[in-house]
MIDO-955018 format. One line per 8 residues: their letters; for each residue x, y, z of C-alpha. Coordinates in pm, whole numbers. Layout:
a> X,Y,Z | ...
// end
This chain:
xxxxxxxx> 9490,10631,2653 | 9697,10777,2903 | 9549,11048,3122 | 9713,11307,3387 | 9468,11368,3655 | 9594,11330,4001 | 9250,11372,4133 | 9100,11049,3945
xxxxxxxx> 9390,10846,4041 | 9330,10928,4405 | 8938,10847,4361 | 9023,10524,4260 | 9252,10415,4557 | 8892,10554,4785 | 8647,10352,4615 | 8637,10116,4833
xxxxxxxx> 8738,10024,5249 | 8961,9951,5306 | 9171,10090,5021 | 9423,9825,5032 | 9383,9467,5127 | 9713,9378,5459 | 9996,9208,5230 | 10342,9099,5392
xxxxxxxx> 10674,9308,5365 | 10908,9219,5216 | 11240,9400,5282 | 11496,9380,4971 | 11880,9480,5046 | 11963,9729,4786 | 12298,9735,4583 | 12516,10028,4587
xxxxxxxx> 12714,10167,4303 | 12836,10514,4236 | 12648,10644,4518 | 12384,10504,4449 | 12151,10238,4638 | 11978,10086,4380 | 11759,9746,4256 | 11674,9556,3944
xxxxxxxx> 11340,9590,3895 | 11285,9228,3858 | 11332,9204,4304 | 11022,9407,4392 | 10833,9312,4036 | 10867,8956,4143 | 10729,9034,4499 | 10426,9250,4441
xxxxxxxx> 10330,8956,4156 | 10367,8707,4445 | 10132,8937,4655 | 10393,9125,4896 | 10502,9450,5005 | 10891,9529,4862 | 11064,9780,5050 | 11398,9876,4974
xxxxxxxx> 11648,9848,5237 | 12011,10054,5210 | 12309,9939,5314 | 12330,10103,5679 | 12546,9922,5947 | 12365,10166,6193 | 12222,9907,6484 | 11896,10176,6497
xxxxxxxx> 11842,10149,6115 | 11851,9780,6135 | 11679,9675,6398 | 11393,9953,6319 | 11401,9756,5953 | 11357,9451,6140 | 11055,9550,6309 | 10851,9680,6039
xxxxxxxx> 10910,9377,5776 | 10815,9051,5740 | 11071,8846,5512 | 11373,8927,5380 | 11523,8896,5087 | 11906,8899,5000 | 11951,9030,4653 | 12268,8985,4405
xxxxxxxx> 12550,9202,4350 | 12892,9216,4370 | 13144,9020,4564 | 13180,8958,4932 | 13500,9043,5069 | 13675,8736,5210 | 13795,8892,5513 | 13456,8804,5699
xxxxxxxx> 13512,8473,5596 | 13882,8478,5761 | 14023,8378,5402 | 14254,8602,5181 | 14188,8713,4855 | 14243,8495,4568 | 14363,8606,4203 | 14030,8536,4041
xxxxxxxx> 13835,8767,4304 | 13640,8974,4109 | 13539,9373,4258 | 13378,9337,4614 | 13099,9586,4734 | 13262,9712,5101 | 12905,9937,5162 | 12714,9619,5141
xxxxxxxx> 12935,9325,5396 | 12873,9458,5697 | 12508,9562,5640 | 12400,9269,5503 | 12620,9022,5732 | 12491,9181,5992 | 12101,9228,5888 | 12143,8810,5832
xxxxxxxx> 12233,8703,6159 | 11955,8977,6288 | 11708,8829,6099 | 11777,8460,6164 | 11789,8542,6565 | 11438,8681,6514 | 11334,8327,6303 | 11272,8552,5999
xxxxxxxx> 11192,8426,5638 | 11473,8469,5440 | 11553,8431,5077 | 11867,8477,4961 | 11992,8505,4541 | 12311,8509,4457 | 12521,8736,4646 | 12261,8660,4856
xxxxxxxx> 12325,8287,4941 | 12706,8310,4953 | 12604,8606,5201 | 12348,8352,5420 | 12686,8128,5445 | 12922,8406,5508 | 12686,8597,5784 | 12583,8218,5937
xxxxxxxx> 12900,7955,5972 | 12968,7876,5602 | 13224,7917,5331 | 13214,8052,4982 | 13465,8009,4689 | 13592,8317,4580 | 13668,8192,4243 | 13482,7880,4088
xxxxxxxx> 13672,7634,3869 | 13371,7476,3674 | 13313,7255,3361 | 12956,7463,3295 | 12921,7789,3191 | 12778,7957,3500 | 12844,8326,3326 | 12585,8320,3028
xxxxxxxx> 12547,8531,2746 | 12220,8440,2625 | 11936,8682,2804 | 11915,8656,3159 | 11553,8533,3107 | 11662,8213,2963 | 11766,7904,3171 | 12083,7770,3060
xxxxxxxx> 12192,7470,3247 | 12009,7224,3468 | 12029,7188,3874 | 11938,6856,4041 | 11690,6895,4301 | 11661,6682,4656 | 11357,6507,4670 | 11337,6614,5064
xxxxxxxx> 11376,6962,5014 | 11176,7225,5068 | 11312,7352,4731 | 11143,7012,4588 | 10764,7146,4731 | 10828,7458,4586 | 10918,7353,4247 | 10739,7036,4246
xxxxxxxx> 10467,7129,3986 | 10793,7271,3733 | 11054,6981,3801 | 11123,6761,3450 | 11269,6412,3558 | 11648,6372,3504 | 11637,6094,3200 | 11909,5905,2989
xxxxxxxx> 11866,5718,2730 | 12116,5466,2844 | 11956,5423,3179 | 11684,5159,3286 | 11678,5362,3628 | 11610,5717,3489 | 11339,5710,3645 | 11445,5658,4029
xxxxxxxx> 11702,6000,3964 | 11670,6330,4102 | 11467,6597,3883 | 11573,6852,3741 | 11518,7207,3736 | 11611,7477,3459 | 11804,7791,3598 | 12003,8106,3461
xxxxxxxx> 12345,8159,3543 | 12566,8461,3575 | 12789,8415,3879 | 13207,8299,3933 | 13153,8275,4306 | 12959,7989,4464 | 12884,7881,4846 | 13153,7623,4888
xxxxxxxx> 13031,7479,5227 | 12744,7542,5367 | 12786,7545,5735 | 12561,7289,6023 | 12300,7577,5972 | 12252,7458,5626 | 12222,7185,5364 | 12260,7200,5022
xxxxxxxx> 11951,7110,4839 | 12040,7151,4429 | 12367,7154,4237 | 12482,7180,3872 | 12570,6920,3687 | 12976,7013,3767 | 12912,7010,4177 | 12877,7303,4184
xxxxxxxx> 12620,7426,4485 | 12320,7565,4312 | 12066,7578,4650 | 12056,7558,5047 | 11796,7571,5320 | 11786,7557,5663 | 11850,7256,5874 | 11684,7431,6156
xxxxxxxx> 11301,7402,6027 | 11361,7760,5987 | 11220,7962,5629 | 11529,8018,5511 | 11633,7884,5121 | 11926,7985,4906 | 11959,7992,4537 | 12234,8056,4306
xxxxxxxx> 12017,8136,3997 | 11804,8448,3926 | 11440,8365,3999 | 11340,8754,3938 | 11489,8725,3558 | 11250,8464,3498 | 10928,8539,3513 | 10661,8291,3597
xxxxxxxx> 10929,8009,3632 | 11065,8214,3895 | 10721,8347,4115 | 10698,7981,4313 | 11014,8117,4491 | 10849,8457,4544 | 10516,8286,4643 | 10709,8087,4920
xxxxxxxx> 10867,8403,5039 | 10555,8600,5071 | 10359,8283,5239 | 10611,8209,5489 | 10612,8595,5576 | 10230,8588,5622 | 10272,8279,5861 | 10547,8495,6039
xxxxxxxx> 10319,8782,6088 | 10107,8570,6222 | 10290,8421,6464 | 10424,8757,6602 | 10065,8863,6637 | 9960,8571,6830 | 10225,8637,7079 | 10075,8972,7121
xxxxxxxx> 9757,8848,7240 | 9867,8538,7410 | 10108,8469,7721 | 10364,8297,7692 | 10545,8114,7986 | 10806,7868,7998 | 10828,7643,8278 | 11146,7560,8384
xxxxxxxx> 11477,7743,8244 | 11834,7671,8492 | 12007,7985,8395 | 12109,8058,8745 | 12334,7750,8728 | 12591,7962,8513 | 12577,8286,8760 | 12916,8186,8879
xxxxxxxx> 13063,8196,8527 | 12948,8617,8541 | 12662,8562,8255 | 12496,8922,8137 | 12144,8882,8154 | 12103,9218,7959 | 12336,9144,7634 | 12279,8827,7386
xxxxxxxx> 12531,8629,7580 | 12612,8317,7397 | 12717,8129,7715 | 12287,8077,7820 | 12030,8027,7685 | 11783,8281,7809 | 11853,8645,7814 | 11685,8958,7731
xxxxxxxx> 11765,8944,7358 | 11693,8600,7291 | 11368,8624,7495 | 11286,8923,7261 | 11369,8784,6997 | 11159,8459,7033 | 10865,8689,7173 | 10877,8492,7495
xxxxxxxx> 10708,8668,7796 | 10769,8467,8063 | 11017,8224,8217 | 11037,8052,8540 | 11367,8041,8653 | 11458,7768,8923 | 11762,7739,9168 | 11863,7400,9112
xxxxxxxx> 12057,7188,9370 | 12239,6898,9300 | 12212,6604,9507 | 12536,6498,9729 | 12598,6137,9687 | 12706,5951,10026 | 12962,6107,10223 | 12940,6414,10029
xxxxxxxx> 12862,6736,10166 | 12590,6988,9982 | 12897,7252,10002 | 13156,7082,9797 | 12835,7059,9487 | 12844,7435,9406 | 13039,7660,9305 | 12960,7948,9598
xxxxxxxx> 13084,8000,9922 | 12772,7871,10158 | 12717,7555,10388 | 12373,7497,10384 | 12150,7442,10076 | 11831,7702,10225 | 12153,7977,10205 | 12248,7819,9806
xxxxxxxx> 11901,7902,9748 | 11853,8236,9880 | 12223,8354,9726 | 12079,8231,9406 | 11778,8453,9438 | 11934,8739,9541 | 12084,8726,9215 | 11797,8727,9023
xxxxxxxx> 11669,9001,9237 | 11971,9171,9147 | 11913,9136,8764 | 11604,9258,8786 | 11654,9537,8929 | 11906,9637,8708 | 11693,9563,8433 | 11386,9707,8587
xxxxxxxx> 11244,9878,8252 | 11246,9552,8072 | 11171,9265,8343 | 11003,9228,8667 | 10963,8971,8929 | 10633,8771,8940 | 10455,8569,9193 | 10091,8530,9086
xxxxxxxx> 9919,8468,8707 | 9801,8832,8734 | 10130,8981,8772 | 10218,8813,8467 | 9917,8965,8298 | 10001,9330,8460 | 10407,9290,8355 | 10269,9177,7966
xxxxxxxx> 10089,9477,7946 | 10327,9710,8058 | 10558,9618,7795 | 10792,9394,8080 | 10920,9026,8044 | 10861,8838,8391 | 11077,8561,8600 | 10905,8377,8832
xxxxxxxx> 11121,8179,9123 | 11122,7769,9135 | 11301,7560,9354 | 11446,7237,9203 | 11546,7016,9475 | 11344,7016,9801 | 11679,6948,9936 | 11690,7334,9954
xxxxxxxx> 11449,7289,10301 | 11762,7164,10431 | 11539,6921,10657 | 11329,7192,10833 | 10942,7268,10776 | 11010,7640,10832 | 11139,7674,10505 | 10836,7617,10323
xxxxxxxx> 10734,7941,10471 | 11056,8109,10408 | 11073,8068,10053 | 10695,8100,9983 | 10793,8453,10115 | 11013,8495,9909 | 10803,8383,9597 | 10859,8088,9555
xxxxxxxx> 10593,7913,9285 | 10665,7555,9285 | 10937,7353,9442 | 11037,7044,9264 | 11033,6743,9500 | 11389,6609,9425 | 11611,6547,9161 | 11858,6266,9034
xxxxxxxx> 11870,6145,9387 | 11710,6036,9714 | 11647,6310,9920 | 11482,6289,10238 | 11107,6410,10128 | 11110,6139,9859 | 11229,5890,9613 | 11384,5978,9263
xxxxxxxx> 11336,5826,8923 | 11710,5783,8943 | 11769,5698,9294 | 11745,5387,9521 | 11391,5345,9673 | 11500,5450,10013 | 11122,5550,10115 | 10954,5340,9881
xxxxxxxx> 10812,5658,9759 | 10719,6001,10008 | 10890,6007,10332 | 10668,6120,10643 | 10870,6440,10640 | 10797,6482,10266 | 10405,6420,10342 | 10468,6702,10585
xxxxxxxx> 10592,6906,10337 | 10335,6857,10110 | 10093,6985,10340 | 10231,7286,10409 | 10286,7343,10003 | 9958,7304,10007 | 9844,7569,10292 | 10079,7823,10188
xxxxxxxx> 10007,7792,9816 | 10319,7685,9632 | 10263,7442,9320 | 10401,7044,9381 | 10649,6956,9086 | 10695,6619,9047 | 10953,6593,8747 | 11249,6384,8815
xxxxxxxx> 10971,6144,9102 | 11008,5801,9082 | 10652,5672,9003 | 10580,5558,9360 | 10633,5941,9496 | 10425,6066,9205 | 10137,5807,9298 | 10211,5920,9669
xxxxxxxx> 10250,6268,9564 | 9854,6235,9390 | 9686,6135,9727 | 9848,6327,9967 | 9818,6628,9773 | 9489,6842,9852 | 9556,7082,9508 | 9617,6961,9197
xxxxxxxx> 10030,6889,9102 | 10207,6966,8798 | 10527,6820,8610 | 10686,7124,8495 | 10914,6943,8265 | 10843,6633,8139 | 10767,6427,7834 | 10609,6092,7747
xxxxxxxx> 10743,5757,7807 | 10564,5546,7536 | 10773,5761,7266 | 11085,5738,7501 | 11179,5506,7774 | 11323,5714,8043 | 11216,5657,8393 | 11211,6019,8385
xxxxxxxx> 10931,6061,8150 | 10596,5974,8238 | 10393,5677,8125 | 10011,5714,8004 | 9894,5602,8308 | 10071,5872,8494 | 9951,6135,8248 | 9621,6039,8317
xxxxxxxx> 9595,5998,8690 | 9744,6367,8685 | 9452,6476,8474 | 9205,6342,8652 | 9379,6521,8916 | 9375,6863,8760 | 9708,6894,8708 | 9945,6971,8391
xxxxxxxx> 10232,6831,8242 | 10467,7068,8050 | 10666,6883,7762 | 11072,6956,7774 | 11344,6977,7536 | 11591,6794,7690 | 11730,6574,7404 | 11734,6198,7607
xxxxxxxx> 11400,6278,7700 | 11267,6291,7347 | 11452,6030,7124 | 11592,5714,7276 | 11910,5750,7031 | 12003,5992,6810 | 11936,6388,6815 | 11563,6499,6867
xxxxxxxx> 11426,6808,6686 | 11132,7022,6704 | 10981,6772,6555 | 10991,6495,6835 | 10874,6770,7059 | 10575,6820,6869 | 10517,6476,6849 | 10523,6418,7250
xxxxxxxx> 10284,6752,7314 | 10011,6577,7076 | 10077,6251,7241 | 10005,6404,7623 | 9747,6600,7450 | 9605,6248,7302 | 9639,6066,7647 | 9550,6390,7808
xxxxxxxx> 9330,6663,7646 | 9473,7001,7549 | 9346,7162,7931 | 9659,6936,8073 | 9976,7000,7851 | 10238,7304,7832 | 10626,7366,7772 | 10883,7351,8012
xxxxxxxx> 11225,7430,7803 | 11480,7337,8055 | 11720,7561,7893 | 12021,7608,8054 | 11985,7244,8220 | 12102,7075,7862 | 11755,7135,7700 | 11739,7214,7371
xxxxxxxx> 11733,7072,7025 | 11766,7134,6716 | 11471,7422,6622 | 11409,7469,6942 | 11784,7555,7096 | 11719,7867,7322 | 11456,8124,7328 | 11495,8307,7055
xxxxxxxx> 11329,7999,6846 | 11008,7979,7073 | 10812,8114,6793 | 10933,7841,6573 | 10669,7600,6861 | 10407,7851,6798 | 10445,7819,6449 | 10442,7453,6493
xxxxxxxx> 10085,7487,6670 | 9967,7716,6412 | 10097,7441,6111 | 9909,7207,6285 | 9588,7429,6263 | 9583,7498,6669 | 9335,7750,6747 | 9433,8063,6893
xxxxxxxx> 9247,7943,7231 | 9420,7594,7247 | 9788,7791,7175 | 9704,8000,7447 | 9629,7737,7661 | 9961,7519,7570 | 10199,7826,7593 | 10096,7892,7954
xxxxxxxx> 9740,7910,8026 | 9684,7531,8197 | 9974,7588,8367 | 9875,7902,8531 | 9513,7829,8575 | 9658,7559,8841 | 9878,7792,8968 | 9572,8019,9051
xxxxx> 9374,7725,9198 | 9665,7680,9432 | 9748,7983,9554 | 9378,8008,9655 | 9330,7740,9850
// end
């Protein structure tokens, strides 16, 4: 029997700590109509069942509102409604367009794209997957022609028509355990076909192309697309049905949601704890197109947003320096006005200087592992300066000195080239590895306490590199030959000389690096960190982007997906001291080892 006492109810919430167990949130767009944001129960029902937190988000185009939103949820989820207007998909109306929702485009276009910057789980039903296509590259059809009913009038609880499922899907794992097998009685092969899975139906638009962001994953039996999901490894799925209608035969949808937004959480509270560094970004190399550091410019690949948004702390950022051929002078390579490549180099660092100092609230300058630590913990992102190219010593020992000074942390040997301090994996053997000057060099590296890079070495100036080197040397972007045969990666035997050494070698994301054809993924990343890490041990590995210097692949294309790698680690059942230890840690514990000596 139902009883009214406030004071009971309360008691029971206190009888026990903690009085609630930490659940993920779940943020659900809410319709509007006549005034009125609203939900069908069945949204946060389904939610709470699958163990979340539903909150109700309005429809608010206000970039406070939704970016506050953002911060305090976990998933998202796009619910159904009315139509979207076809203006934000550059299409005009068609006859059959049914009554769009103008208080809900913009909002929920807008809180899309937020939330797929940040790598957020995403579910969208509906309205909601012809919204992920509209907010993210797609199409949708305003008007379906179909040969099955997709407008039922039996209860929305009851499936009406079948959707085949891809076998490679994430879709296909979530459904797997509910999936009948597509039979015919006239087929021998029934059983080789795609299952099947039982859905509602009460919709007259559909996505009609899914964009590169996505792939469609189910369709009804007339074409029609019933399901997508990311192409991007991210946790984002589509479905034209109503899961929440359903009742248990829609919760392994729900379930998904709420696990991928615990993994999420997680994530995001790893980066709190841990540093995390990338190696080697080349962002300077667009300062002559005018790049803005401070807004989400989509011309780099590492900016304040994007590093933000990917919960990356740290980035070294090198002045590279192109190697003149022959007869070519180091002025006609660059785009500025300067003759020598020591004044390329100090031009390109007063321009970071310059950004940071007009950024100084949000990022700092940083020469030293603890003024990483210090910048972390006072709520600042951190560049640290690299030199890529020891061409930028222009010939004279002095130099080493100079840019130490100026804060310099590592200078990379050379590049795709010959330069006079030692041979390249691209170049000609003009040394036969390190020149005398270059052995010079190395020394003074050494006394003045900048790191040696060897990336882009030709194996006899990395084996040169080794023994003339009094601190250990690191490759600060670099991947493994045996799963890609580029003289620019390096070979087992290299890995483990520079272990032996002490030193680290930081896997990048530079496509021909990774696959020998084809396009490389997060995946082929992952799968050359654990193979330095088998050759290796975890104390010797790390992540050195190149973004901005053509790295980047697909789930890993700029820094706003560098929690899709620690989500990777975290998959792969990393523990929170090895993560810490990829995403930085090795590479700054030689870092301090060399500055002290």
């Amino acid at each position: 029997m139902k009883t009214f006492d406030l004071q009971a109810c309360t008691s029971q919430v206190y009888a026990q700590f903690p009085a609630a167990q930490w659940r993920p949130v779940i943020g659900i767009t809410g319709n509007y109509e006549e005034l009125t944001c609203k939900l069908g129960r069945g949204y946060y029902d389904s939610i709470i069942r699958a163990g979340g937190i539903p909150v109700i988000i309005p429809p608010s185009a206000d970039s406070n509102v939704l970016m506050g939103t953002l911060d305090r949820i976990d998933a998202l989820l796009l619910s159904g409604g009315a139509d979207i207007n076809p203006l934000w998909c550059g299409e005009e109306p068609v006859p059959g367009l049914h009554g769009i929702n103008q208080e809900r485009d913009l909002p929920e276009l807008l809180i899309t794209r937020l939330a797929y910057n940040r790598q957020m789980p995403i579910l969208g039903i509906c309205r909601g997957i012809q919204t992920l296509a509209a907010a993210l590259g797609g199409k949708v059809c305003q008007d379906i022609s179909a040969t099955v009913k997709h407008s039922q009038d039996a209860d929305r609880s009851e499936p009406t028509h079948s959707v085949t499922v891809k076998e490679d899907s994430t879709l296909y794992n979530i459904y797997k355990a509910n999936l009948s097998p597509l039979t015919s009685p006239h087929s021998p092969l029934s059983s080789l076909l795609s299952p099947l899975l039982y859905v509602n139906s009460f919709h007259h638009q559909a996505v009609s192309e899914p964009g590169d962001k996505f792939r469609v994953t189910a369709t009804a039996p007339d074409g029609i697309i019933e399901a997508i999901e990311s192409t991007e490894y991210k946790s984002i799925v589509g479905v034209q049905w109503h899961p929440e209608c359903m009742g248990d035969d829609g919760q392994p949808l729900f379930r998904w949601l709420v696990a991928e937004a615990a993994a999420y959480r997680q994530a995001q509270q790893l980066h709190d704890r841990v540093l995390t560094l990338d190696t080697h970004c080349d962002t300077p190399m667009f300062f002559p197109q005018g790049i803005h550091f401070e807004q989400r410019d989509p011309r780099i690949l590492v900016d304040l947003h994007k590093m933000t948004e990917g919960r990356q702390d740290a980035t070294i950022m090198v002045c590279y320096l192109p190697q003149p051929k022959p007869g070519e002078t180091f002025a006609s390579k660059v785009d500025f006005d300067v003759q020598t490549p020591t004044q390329y180099a100090d031009l390109i660092f007063n321009k970071i200087e310059d950004i940071v100092n007009a950024n100084a609230p949000y990022i700092a300058l940083a020469r030293t592992p603890d003024d990483l630590v210090a910048n972390k913990r006072s709520g600042r992102k951190s560049i640290m300066l690299g030199i890529e190219n020891g061409l930028a010593l222009d010939g004279k020992l002095q130099n080493v000195s100079h840019f130490a000074n100026r804060g310099v942390v590592y200078i990379t040997l050379c590049h795709n080239g010959d330069n006079d301090l030692c041979d390249s994996a691209r170049g000609t053997a003009t040394h036969g590895g390190v020149s005398p000057f270059g052995a010079e060099v190395i020394g003074e590296m050494n006394r003045l306490g900048l790191m040696v890079d060897l990336s882009h070495a030709a194996e006899s100036s990395f084996y040169d590199a080794l023994d003339i080197s009094q601190t250990p040397i690191v490759c600060s972007h670099s991947s493994c030959r045996a799963l890609c045969d580029h003289p620019r990666n390096l070979t087992d035997d290299q890995m483990r000389r520079l272990a032996a050494k002490g030193g680290v070698m930081q896997v990048t994301l530079y496509n021909g690096f990774l696959v020998n054809d084809g396009e490389a993924t997060i995946l082929d990343a992952m799968r050359h960190l654990e193979h330095a890490i088998s050759i290796m041990d975890i104390d010797h590995v790390g992540l050195g982007t190149d973004f901005d210097g053509d790295g980047g692949i697909r789930g890993l294309r700029d820094s706003s997906e560098l929690l899709q790698f620690t989500r990777q680690l975290l998959a792969r059942r990393y523990s929170e001291e090895d993560i810490r230890k990829i995403w930085g840690g090795n590479f700054l514990r030689v870092m301090a080892q060399v500055q002290r000596a």
